[in-house]
N, C-alpha and C positions, 0 to 999 in steps of 0.2 A: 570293408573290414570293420568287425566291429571291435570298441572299446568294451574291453571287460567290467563288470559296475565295480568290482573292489578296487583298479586303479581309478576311478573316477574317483571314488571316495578318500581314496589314499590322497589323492591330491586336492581335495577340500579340506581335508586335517592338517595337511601342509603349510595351507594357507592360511587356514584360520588361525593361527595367532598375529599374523598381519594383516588381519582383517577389526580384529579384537583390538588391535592397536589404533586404526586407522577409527575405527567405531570411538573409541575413547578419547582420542587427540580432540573427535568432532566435540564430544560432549562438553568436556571442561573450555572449550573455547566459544560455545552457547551459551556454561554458565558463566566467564569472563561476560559477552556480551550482557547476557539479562540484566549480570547487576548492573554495568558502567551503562545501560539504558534507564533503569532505574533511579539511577544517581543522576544523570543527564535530562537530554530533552527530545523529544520527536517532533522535527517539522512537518509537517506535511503539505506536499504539492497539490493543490487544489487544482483541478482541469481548470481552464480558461477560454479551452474553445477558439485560442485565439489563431491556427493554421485557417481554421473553419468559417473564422469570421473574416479571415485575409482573402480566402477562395472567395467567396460572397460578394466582396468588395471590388475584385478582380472583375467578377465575372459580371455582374449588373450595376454596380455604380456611375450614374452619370449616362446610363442608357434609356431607351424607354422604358426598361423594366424595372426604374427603381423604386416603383411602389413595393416589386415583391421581393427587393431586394432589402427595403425598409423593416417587411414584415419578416422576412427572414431572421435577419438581427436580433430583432427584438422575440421572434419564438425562442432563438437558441440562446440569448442571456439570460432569458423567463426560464428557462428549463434548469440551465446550466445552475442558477443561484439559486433556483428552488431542491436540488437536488443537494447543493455543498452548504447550504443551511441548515441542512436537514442532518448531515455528518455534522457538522460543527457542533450542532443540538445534541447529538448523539455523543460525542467525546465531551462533551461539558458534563452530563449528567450520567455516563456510563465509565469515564477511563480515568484511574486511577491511577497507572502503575509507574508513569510519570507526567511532568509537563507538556503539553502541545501546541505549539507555534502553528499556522496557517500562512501559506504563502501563496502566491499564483506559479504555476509550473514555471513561465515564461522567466519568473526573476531568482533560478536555479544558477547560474552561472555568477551573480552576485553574490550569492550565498554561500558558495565555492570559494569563492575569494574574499571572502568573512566583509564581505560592504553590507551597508546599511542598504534593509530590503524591507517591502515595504509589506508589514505584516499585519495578522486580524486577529482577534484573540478571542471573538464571540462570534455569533452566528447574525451579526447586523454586516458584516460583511464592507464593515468600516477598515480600510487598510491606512495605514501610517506608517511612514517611514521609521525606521527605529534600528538600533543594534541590538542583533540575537545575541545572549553572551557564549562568544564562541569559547570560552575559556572552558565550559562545560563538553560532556560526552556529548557529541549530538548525533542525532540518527533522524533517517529521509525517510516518510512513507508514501505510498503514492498510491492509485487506484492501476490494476493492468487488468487487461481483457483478454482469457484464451481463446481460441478458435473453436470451442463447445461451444460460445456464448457465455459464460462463469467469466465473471468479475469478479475480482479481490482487491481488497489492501491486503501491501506488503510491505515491510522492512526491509531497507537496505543501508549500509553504516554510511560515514560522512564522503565516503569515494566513490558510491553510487555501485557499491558491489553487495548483490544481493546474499544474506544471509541464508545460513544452510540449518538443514535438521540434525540433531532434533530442536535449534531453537523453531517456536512456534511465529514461524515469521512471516505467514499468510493466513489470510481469512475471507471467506468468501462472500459475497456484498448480495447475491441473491438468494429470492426465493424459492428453496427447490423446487418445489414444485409448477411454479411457473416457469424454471429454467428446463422442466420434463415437455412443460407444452411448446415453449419456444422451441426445444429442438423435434417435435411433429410436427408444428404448426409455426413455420418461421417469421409471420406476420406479429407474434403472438408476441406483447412484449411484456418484459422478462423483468417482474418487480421486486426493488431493491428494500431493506428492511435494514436501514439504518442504527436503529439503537440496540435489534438484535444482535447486529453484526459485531458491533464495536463492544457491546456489552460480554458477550461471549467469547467474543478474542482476547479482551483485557484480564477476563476469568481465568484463558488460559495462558497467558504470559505472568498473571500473579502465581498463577500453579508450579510452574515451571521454575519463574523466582524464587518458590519455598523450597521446593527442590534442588535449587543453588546451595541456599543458605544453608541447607541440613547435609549438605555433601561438602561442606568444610573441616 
């Protein structure tokens, strides 16, 4: 049996003011967020690698194989810190739109519970113990990977629930067109453009800021 299209449509105009409603609640609660980001501060969870470097340690430490158990380690901290230097480089000299702390993922759960965690604030990857001031707005960024291969940072606020649209609260960490060859050629690996990334995201959470400030 089919649906006739003028009830289909009778009942999208039905909906649509609860739909215009639900659209709008989102908005004014992105512009809430932009600014109390703005006024606050962004940590961000640096990978650590540290699952990766427990598996490693598991599996050849103290065996005959720990020569490549040696040289494991040391490729994936050479990778890991050449890669979060290289962000850190990138939010020093690209983000604006507030403050950003650095932390190790691993020390999320002190952070949570406002202890003193042990933070970096430049790209020497010097950490020290210290107090974030929690008495500010703070917001979590972190890097996630979908199952296209696309990496992004994302925002999510201090409870670890991710931010919705239209705040602009992802951004993608490759380059497309190396992410076109990664997925034909899955060997092919998939390079990351740090100060674009961060520089372009920051552009558009200032954007979205003015358009806070001019919807008051």
């Amino acid at each position: 049996m089919r649906i006739p299209f003028v009830f289909v449509f009778l009942l999208f105009l039905t909906n649509l003011p609860a739909q215009v409603d639900t659209f709008e609640s989102a908005r004014v609660k992105a512009y809430i967020q932009i600014k109390d980001l703005h006024e606050g501060i962004l940590v961000f969870r640096l990978p650590s690698e540290k699952k990766k470097l427990e598996a490693y340690k598991l599996k050849y430490e103290g065996k005959m194989e720990s020569t490549r158990y040696d040289k494991l380690v040391e490729s994936t901290k050479a990778e890991r810190d050449l890669d979060n230097r290289a962000f850190i480089e990138a939010f020093q000299h690209r983000w604006t739109i507030c403050p950003v702390y650095f932390i190790y993922d691993y020390d999320t759960p002190k952070l949570l519970n406002n202890e003193k965690v042990a933070i970096s604030l430049d790209s020497n990857l010097v950490f020290r113990k210290d107090i974030i001031p929690y008495e500010k707005s703070l917001y979590i960024a972190e890097f996630t990977e979908f199952e296209s291969g696309m990496e992004a940072m994302h925002i999510m606020d201090f409870q670890l629930n991710n931010l919705k649209a239209p705040f602009p609260h992802y951004y993608r960490v490759n380059d497309n067109w190396k992410l076109f060859l990664s997925i034909l050629f899955p060997k092919q690996s998939v390079k990351k453009d740090p100060e674009i990334s961060v520089r372009r995201w920051n552009k558009s959470l200032n954007r979205f800021l003015l358009r806070a400030n001019k919807a008051q």
